[in-house]
N, C-alpha and C positions, 0 to 999 in steps of 0.2 A: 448402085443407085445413082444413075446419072440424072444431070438436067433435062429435062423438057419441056420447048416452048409452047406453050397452050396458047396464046395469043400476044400480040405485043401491049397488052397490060396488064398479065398475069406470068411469072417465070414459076411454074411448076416446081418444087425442088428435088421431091421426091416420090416417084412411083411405087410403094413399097407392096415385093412380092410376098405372096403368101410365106405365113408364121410357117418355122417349124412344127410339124404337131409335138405338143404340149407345152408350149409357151404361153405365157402368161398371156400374153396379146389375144393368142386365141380361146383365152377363158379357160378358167380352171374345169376340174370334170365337173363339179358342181355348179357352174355357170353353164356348160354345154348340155348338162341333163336338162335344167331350167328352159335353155333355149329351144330342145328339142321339145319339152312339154308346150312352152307359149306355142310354136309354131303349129302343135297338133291342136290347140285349140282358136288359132286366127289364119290356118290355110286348109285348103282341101285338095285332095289330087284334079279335081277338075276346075279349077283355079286355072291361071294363064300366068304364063309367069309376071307378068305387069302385075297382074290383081295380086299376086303371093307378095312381089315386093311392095303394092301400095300399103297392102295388110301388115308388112313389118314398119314401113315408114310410119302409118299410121299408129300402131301400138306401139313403138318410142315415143312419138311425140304427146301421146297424151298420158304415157306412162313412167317416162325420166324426167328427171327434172337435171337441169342445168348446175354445176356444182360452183355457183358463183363464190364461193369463198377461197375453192382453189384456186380458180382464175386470178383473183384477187391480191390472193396472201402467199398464193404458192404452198396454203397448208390445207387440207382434205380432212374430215374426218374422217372417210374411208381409206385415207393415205394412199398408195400407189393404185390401186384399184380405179381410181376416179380418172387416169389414163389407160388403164384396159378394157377390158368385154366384158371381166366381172363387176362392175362399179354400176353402169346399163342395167345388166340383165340381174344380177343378184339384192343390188341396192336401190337401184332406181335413181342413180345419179352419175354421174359424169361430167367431165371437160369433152372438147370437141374430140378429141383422139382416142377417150373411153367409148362416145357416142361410133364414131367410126368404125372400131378397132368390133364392137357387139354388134352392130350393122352387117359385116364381113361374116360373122360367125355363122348368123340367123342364112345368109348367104351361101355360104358355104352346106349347109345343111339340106338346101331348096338345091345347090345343084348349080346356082346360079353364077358364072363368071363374076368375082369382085376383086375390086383392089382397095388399098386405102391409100389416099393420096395427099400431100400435102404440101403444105403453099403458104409462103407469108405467116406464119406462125398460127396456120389452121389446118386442118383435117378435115375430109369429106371421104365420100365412095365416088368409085366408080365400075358400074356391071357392065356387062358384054349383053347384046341382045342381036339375036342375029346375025351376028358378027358386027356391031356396031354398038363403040362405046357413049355411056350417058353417063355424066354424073349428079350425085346426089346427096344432098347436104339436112341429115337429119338434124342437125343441131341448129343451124340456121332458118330450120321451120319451127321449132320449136321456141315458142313464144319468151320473152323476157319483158320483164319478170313473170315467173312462172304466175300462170294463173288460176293453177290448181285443177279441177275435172273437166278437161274439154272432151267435145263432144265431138265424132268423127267428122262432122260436118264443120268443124268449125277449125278445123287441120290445115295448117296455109301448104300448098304444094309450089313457093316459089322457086325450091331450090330442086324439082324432082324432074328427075330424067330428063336432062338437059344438056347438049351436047359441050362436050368440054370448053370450045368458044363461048356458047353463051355463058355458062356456070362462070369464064373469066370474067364477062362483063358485068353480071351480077357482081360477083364478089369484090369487083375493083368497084361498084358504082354503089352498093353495100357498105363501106367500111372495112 
């Protein structure tokens, strides 16, 4: 895992390539059975894959909630989970690199090139579409403080498939 310069005010730090399968990162079996059910009921094979990933972005964001206490205190009640895939998709909670890390999974399952990528003491994705990388920051669309059942319409897409430049400008002009 080397540096990469995403723009001159963002230093990437790490590109991180696909888990070994059955790491923890890439969800327990019991998170990837979960995953593979949400996804049979928020994608269709004649879906695009833009509509397959808005449909994942969109059911994180109105179905995790943010794990503000580990951010916080560095303590979780889900405990380590709240940095991998099963914290997301089992509990409905996460830090930005549980958000990430369940993001990749859903990813992986659709077929869709992803990475998880990190930066500045945050995590994001990033897919391949056509040979041309976007990235995508479910967690940073996801409202704070959580505001409990939103509604698909009401999903911010500022962080979505956005070319690694811009995603830097955000993220530096963000916080």
């Amino acid at each position: 895992m080397g540096m990469l310069l995403v723009s001159s005010t963002l230093i990437v730090s790490n590109v991180m390539p696909a888990y070994a399968a059955g790491s923890s990162k890439t969800g327990s079996s019991q998170a990837r059975e979960m995953a593979k059910n949400v996804l049979q009921s928020i994608t269709t094979d004649s879906m695009t894959e833009v509509e397959k990933i808005t449909a994942v972005h969109d059911y994180m964001v109105i179905n995790t909630r943010y794990d503000e206490a580990a951010y916080y205190t560095r303590h979780s009640a889900i405990g380590s989970a709240t940095f991998e895939a099963d914290g997301p998709i089992l509990y409905g909670t996460g830090v930005c690199l549980g958000y990430a890390n369940a993001f990749k999974v859903y990813m992986d399952f659709l077929g869709i090139p992803c990475t998880v990528v990190s930066g500045a003491n945050h995590a994001w994705n990033r897919v391949t579409l056509g040979g041309v990388s976007y990235d995508i920051d479910v967690t940073w669309d996801d409202p704070l403080p959580d505001r409990g059942a939103v509604q698909v319409s009401e999903v911010s897409h500022m962080f979505f498939l956005l070319s690694p430049d811009e995603m830097a400008l955000r993220h530096s002009s963000n916080g």
